[in-house]
C-alpha positions in Angstrom: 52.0 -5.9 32.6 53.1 -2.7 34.7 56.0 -5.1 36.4 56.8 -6.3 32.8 57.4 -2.9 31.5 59.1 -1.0 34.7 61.5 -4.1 34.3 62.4 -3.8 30.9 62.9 0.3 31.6 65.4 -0.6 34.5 67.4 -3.2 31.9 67.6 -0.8 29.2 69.6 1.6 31.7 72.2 -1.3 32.1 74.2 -1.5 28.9 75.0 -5.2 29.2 71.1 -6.0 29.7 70.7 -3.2 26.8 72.7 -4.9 24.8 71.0 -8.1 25.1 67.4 -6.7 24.8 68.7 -5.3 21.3 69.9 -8.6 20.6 66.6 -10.2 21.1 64.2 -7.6 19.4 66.6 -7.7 16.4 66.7 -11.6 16.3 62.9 -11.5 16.9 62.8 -8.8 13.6 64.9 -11.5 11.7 62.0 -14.1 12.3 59.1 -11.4 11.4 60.8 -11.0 8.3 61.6 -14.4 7.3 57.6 -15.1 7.5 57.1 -13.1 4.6 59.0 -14.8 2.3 57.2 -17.1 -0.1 58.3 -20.4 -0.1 58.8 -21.8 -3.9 56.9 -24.1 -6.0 53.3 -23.4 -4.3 50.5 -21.7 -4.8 49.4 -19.5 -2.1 46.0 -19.3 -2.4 44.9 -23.1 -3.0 47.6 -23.7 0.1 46.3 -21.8 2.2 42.7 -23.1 1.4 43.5 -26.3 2.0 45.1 -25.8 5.5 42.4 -23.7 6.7 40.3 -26.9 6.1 42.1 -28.7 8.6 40.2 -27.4 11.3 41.9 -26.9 14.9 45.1 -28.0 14.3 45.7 -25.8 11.1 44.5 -23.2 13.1 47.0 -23.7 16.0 49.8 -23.8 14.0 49.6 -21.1 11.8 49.1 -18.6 14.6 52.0 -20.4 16.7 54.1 -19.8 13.3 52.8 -15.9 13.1 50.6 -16.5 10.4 53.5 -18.3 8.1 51.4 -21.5 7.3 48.2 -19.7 6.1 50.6 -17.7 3.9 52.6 -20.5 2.6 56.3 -18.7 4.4 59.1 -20.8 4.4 58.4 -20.6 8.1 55.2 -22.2 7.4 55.7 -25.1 10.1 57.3 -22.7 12.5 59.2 -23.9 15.9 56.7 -27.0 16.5 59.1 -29.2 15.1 61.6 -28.0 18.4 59.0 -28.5 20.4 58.0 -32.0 19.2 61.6 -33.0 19.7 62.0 -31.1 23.3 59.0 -33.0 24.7 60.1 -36.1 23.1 63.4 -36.3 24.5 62.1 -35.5 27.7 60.2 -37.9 28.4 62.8 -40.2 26.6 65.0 -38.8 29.5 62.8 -40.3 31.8 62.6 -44.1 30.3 66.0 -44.8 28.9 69.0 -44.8 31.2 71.6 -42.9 28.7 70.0 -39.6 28.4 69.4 -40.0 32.1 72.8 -40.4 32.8 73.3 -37.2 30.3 71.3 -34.8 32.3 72.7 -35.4 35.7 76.1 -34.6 33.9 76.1 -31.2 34.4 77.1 -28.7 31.1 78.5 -31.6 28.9 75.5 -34.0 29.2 73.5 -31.2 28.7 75.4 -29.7 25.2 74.6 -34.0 24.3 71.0 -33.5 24.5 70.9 -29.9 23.0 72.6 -32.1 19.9 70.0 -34.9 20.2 67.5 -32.6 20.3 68.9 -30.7 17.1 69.0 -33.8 14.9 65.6 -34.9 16.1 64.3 -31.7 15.4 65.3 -31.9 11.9 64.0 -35.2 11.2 60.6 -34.7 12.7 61.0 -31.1 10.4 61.9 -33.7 7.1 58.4 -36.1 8.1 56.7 -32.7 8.7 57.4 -31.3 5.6 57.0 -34.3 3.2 53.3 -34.9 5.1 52.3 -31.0 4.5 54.0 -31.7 0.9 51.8 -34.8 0.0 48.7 -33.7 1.6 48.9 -30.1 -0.1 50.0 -31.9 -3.5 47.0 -30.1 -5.5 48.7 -26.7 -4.5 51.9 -27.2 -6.0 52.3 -24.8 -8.9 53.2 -26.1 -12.4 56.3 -24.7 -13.5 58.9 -27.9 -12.5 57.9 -31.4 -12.5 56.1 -32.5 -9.6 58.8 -34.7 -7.5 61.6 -31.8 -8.1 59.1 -29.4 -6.7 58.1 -31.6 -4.4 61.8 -31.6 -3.1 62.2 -27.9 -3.0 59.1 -27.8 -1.0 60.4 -29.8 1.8 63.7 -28.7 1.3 62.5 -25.0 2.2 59.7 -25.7 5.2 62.6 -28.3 6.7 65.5 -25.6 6.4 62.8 -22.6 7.6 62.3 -25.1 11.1 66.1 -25.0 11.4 66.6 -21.8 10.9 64.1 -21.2 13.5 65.6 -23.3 16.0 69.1 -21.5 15.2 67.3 -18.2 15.8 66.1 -19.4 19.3 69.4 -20.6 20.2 71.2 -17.3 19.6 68.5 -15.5 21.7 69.6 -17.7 24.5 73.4 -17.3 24.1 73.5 -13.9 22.7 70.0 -12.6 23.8 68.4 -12.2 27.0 67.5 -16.0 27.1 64.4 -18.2 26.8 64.9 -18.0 22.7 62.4 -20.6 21.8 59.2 -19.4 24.1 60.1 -15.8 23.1 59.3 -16.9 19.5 56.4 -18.7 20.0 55.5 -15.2 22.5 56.4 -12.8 19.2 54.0 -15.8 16.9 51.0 -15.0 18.8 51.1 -11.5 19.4 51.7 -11.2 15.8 48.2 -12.6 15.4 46.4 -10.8 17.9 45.5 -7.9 15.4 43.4 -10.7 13.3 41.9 -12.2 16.2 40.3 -8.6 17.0 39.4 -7.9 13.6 37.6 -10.9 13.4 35.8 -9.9 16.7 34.6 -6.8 15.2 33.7 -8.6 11.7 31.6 -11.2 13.8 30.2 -8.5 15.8 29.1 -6.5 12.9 27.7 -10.0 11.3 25.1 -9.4 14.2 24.2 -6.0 14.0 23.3 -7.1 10.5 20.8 -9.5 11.7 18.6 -6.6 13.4 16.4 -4.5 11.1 17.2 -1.6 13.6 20.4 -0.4 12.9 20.5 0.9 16.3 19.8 -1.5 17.9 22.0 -3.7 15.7 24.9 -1.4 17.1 24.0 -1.3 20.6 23.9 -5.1 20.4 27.3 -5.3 18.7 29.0 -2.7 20.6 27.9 -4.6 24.2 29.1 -7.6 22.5 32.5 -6.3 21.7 32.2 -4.9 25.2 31.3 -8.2 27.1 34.1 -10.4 24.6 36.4 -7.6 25.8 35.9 -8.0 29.5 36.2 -11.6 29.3 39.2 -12.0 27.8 40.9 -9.3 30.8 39.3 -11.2 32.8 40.9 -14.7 31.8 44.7 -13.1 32.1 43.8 -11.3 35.3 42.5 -14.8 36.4 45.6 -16.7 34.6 48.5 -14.3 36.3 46.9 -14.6 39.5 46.9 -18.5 39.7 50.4 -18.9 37.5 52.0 -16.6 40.3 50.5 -18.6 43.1 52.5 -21.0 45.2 52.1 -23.3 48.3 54.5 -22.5 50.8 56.0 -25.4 52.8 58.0 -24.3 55.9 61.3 -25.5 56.5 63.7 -25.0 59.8 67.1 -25.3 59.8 69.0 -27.2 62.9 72.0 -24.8 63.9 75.6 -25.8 63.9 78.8 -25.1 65.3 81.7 -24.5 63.1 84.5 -22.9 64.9 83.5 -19.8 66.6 80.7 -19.9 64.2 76.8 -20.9 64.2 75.3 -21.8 61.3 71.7 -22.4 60.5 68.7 -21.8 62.6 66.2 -19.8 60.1 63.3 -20.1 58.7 62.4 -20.7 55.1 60.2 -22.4 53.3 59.6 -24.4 50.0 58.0 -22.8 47.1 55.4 -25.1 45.1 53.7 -23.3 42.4 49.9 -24.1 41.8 50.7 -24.1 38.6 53.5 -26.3 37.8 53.4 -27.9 34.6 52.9 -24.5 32.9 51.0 -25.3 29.5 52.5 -28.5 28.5 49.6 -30.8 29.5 47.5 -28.7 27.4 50.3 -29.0 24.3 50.2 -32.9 24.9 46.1 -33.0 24.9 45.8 -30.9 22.0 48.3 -33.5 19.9 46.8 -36.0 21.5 43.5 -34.9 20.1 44.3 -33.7 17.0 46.3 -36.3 15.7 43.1 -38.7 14.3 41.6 -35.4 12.9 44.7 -34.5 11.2 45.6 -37.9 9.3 41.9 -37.8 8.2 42.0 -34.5 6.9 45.4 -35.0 5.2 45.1 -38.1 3.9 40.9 -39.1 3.3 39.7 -35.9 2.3 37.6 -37.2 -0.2 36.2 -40.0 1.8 32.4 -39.9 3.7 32.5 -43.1 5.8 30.6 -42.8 9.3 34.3 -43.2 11.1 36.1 -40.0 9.3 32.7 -38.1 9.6 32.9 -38.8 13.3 36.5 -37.5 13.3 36.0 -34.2 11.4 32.9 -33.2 13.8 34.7 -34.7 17.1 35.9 -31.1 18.1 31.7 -30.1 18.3 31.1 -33.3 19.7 30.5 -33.5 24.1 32.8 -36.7 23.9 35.3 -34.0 22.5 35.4 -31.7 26.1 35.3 -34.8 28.7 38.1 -36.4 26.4 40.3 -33.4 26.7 39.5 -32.9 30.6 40.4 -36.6 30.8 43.7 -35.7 28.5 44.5 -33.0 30.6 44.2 -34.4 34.0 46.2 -37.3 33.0 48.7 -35.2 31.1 49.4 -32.7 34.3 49.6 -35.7 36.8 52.3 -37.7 34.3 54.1 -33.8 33.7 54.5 -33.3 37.4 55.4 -36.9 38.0 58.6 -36.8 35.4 59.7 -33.2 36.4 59.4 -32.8 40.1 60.9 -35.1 42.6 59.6 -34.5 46.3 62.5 -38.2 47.3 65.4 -35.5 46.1 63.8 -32.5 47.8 63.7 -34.7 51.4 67.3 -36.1 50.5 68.4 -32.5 50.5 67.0 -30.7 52.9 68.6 -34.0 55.5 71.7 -33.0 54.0 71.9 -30.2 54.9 70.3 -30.0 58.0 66.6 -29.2 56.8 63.4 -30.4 58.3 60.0 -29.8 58.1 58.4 -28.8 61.4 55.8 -31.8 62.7 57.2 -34.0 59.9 60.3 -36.5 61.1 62.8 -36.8 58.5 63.6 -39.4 55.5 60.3 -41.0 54.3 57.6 -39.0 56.1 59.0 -35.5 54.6 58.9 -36.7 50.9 55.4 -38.7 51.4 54.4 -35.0 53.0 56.1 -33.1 49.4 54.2 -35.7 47.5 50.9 -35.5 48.5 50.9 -31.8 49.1 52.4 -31.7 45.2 49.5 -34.1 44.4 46.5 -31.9 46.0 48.0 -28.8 44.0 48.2 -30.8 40.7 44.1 -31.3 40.7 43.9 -27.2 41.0 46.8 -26.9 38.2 44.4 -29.5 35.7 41.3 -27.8 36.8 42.8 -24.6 36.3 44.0 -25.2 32.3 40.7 -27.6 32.0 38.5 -24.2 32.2 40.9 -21.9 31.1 40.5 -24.3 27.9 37.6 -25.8 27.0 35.2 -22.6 28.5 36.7 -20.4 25.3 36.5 -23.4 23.1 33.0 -23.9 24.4 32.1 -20.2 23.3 33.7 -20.6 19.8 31.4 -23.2 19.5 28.7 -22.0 20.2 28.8 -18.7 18.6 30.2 -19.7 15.7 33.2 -17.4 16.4 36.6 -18.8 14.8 39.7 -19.2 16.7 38.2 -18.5 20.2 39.1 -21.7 21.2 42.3 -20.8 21.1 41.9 -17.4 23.2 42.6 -19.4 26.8 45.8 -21.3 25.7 47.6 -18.0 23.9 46.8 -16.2 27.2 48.6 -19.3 28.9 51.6 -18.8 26.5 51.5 -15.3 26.7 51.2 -14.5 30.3 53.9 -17.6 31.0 56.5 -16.4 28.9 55.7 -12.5 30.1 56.3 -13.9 34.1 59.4 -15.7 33.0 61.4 -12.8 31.0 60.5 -10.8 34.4 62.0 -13.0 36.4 64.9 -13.2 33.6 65.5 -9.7 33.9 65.2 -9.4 37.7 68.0 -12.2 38.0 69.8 -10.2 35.9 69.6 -7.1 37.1 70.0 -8.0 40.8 73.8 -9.8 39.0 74.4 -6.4 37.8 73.9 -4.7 41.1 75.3 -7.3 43.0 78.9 -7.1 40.8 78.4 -3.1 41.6 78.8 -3.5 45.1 81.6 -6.0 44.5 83.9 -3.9 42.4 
């Protein structure tokens, strides 16, 4: 945190980066405030009631939305539906030739797929809606007919997405970049106030259960102490392995040009233990909450043994091996789509690369690959505990929205690393135009 803020001190003494950063914050105001406005046509308090019965996956999006679903905003859905149709059309990328043949376009196949990705964003935003519209039907209030507020409903969570998106876009033009995790960033820290008040109401819950009122505070303080301690501990742990890499040496052959000679160092290739970031644990937790959600929204008032099984799955051990599996698989198939060890070997040849002990062509990627493959077990290992230990604790303790605890700190500690290393980029532009001019 110390590197994040000497970082932001340095940019805020370069007036381009100043500029930017002022940019952000106020787009980043702009989305605080447009969580407090009501949307029409429901009311709050049944709303709100009904989503919190959802379980998990109400939970997880009204603290990725800042607390706008619980409070019925007209950002209620927040930025899921962009991320929905980002992760979509990246793994469409993958399976049907045309977007492949988009991406490896450069800047105009990319602008393509920023406009796929729009229009899917607002569809999935229209399906969103009309679900969260139907399923909350009993919290509509009374003063239009029921399919004209029905209309504005959707109408306002679908245009709140968009709006959204827009925001995220114009932190990445006009802003210092990285729009759409730096809103999802600004969601959760939003909540973080809640999520320690509701420590301290839970700890005070126990102290209550002691006829010593001492000893009830002792006992609540240590435990405040001890929740304290393990949550530092989780980001020290998190930072330390999301900043860890496997370095794979690399020598250059040297070449004449001329009266030149080119080539002849050392470098190496950087493969971060963590590569997939926190999308396999994205995927899992749709995965996973996708059955519990269509039960909850749609047979609510049903009691047959397979919804009962669905609405206790999440306290269930089939629950945590299911999500390691989910996981596992998840950071394998993430890895697999997004990092190509055949294109790292193809280049390094090209330009005279080879990896010492390793003959060129075929050898060096089948080297890149399983040395990619050994680091993917400690990435899925890594968000496996880093997941299901807090969920685990929630559980057991009865505590509400612990389970939650070890994927924020994965958001939040990603997104920190990467607007550091934003910055840095930045700033080292700006210096190196200095010496330039």
């Amino acid at each position: 945190m110390k590197g994040l803020f000497d970082t932001l001190i340095n940019a805020f003494r370069v007036p381009v980066l100043r500029k930017k950063l002022f940019i952000t914050f106020g787009i980043l105001s702009l989305y605080m405030l447009g969580g407090l406005v009501p949307s029409p046509g429901i009311n709050r308090v049944e709303f709100s009631a009904l989503v919190q019965s959802w379980g998990q996956i109400g939970g997880l999006m009204n603290i990725i939305s800042g607390g706008g679903l619980y409070a019925a905003t007209i950002f209620a859905m927040g930025i899921t539906p962009y991320i929905n149709s980002s992760i979509i059309i990246q793994l469409l990328t993958v399976a049907v030739p045309a977007l492949e043949r988009l991406q490896k376009e450069g800047d105009v196949g990319r602008k393509t797929i920023k406009k796929i990705v729009r229009f899917t964003t607002v569809g999935l935003a229209l399906f969103q809606a009309t679900a969260f519209c139907y399923a909350t039907r009993s919290a509509m209030s009374d003063f239009l007919p029921k399919p004209l507020n029905a209309v504005l409903i959707i109408a306002s969570f679908t245009a709140g997405s968009a709006f959204i998106m827009w925001l995220g876009e114009q932190i990445n033009d006009k802003g210092i970049g990285n729009g759409i995790s730096l809103i999802v960033f600004a969601g959760i820290v939003t909540r973080l106030p809640d999520m320690a008040v509701q420590l301290y109401n839970y700890s005070l819950d126990v102290s209550g259960r002691f006829d010593s009122a001492f000893i009830g505070f002792i006992i609540a303080v240590l435990l405040f102490a001890a929740v304290t301690a393990l949550a530092l501990s989780i980001i020290v742990f998190v930072l330390f392995v999301q900043n860890s890499e496997r370095r794979i040496a690399v020598q250059y052959s040297k070449r004449v040009v001329g009266r030149k000679t080119y080539g002849g160092q050392n470098t190496y290739i950087p493969l971060k233990v963590n590569q997939s970031g926190v999308m396999p644990v994205i995927f899992a937790m749709s995965m996973l909450s996708l059955p519990s959600t269509i039960v909850t929204m749609f047979f609510a008032n049903s009691n047959n043994i397979i919804v009962e099984w669905f609405r206790n799955f999440g306290k269930s051990p089939t629950y945590y091996l299911v999500n390691l599996l989910l996981i596992v698989g998840f950071t394998f198939f993430y890895s697999l789509i997004q990092f190509n060890p055949i294109e790292i070997s193809n280049n390094l040849q090209k330009n005279g690369g080879f990896l010492p002990g390793v003959r060129p062509g075929r050898p060096t990627s089948d080297f890149i690959a399983k040395t990619a493959g050994r680091l993917n077990w400690v990435d899925a290992i890594f968000l496996s505990a880093v997941v299901l230990i807090p969920t685990f604790i929630g559980n057991v303790t009865g505590m509400s929205n612990v389970w939650f605890a070890g994927t924020s700190v994965l958001i939040l500690t990603g997104v920190a690393n990467d607007l550091v290393k934003q910055v840095e980029s930045q700033l080292i532009t700006h210096h190196y135009k200095g010496f330039l001019d």
